[in-house]
N, C-alpha and C positions, 0 to 999 in steps of 0.2 A: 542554436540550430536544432530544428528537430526533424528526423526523418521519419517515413511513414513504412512500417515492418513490423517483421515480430521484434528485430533489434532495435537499438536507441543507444543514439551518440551524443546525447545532450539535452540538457533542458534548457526549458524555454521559460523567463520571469514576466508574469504582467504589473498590473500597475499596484495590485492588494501586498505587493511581494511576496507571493507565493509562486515557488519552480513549480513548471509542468513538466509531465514526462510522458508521452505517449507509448506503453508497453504493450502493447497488441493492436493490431488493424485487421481485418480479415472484409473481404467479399462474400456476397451471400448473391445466387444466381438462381432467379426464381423463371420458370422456364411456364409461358403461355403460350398460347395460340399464335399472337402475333412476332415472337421471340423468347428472347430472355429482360426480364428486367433486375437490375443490377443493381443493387444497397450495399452499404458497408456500415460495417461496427468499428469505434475506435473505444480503448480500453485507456481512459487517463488516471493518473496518479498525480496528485498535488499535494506540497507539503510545503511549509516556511522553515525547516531545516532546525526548529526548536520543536519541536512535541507537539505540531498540527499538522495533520496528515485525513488524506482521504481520497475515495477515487469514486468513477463514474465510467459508466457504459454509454457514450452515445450512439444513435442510430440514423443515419440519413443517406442523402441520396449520394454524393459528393464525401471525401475525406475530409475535406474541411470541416464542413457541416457537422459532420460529426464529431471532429474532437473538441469543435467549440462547444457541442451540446456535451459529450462527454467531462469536458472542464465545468462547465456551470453545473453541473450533476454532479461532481466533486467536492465543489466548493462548497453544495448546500449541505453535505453529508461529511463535515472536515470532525474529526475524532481529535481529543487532547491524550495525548500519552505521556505517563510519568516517565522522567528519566532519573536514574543515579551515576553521575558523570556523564559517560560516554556511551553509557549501555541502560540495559534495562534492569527493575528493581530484582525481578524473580521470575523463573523458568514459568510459561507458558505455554497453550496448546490453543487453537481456532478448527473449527470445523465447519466446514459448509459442503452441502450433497455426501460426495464420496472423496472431498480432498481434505487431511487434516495438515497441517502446520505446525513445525515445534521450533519454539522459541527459547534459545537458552543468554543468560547473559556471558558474559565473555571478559577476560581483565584487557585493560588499555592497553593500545598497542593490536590486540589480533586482528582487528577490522572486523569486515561483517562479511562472514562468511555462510555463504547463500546464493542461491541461482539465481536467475532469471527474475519474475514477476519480484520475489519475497525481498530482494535485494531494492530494489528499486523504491517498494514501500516503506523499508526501515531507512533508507537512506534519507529520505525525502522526510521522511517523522524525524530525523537529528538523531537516530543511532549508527554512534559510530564503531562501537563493539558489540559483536553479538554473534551465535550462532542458529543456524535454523533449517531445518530439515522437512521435506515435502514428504509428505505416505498417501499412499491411496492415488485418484486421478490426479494429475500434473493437467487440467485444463484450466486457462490463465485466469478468468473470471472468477471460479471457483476459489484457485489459490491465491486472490486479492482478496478476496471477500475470506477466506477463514484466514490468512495473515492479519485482516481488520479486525478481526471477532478475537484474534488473539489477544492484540494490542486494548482491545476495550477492555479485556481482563484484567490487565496490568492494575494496581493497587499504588497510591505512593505507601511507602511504608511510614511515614511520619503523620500524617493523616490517619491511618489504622489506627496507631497507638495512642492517638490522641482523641478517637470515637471508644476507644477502649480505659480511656484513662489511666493509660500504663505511663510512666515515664522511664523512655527509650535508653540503653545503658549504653556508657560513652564512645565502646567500640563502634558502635553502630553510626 
């Protein structure tokens, strides 16, 4: 089921097996001579619930139209992110305009503690611990897009040590 709002009750699977999740909708009401004409943005989020994740802005004239163009703008822009269990390998940070993002990882068991857009995004990427904190503007675009720039950062840590030719010690 998916409703069309700033909230979301659910995602929606198509056929690649990736959830969608539409986290923003908004109207744009552009006023001429002979009225208003009337567009909307939908704000999608797609992820396969393992470490692919990505989102997209569409734009049309109709809600539909637009979170199908916002889904296929998702898909083509899907990010792999390393996970360690259930969370992420190493505290992170994304920034995009004036909104930054902080990513910390979190032990199993806390969930994913996070608002609005930034939850929606880790969820969908297959973290399931984590914590992550919004600074600067809270406008949704913005804070998908540096929650995205975070997650590029991510590192595996087994890959580093292995471009480094270090052999990793067995706590790790």
């Amino acid at each position: 089921m998916v409703s069309i709002g700033p909230r979301q009750t659910g995602d929606r699977t198509d056929a690649s097996g990736l959830n969608e999740r539409v986290v923003f909708t908004r109207r744009i009401a552009k006023v001429v001579k002979g009225g208003r004409n009337l567009r909307f943005n939908a704000l999608v989020v797609v992820g396969d619930g393992e470490g692919s994740v990505g989102a997209g802005l569409g734009k049309a004239l109709a809600i539909p139209d637009a979170v199908r163009k916002g889904n296929a703008l998702a898909k083509k822009g899907l990010i792999t992110v390393p996970l360690k269990g259930s969370t992420i390998p190493q505290e992170t940070s994304g920034r995009k305009g004036a909104s930054l993002v902080l990513i910390k990882p979190a032990p199993a068991g806390t969930g994913i503690i996070a608002a609005g857009v930034v939850r929606a995004v880790l969820d969908l990427a297959g973290v399931k611990d984590g914590v992550a904190k919004c600074l600067g503007s809270r406008n949704h675009i913005n804070v998908v897009a540096a929650t995205l720039d975070a997650l590029k950062k991510l590192r595996n840590p087994a890959e580093e040590l292995a471009k480094r030719k270090v052999t990793p010690r067995p706590d790790r």
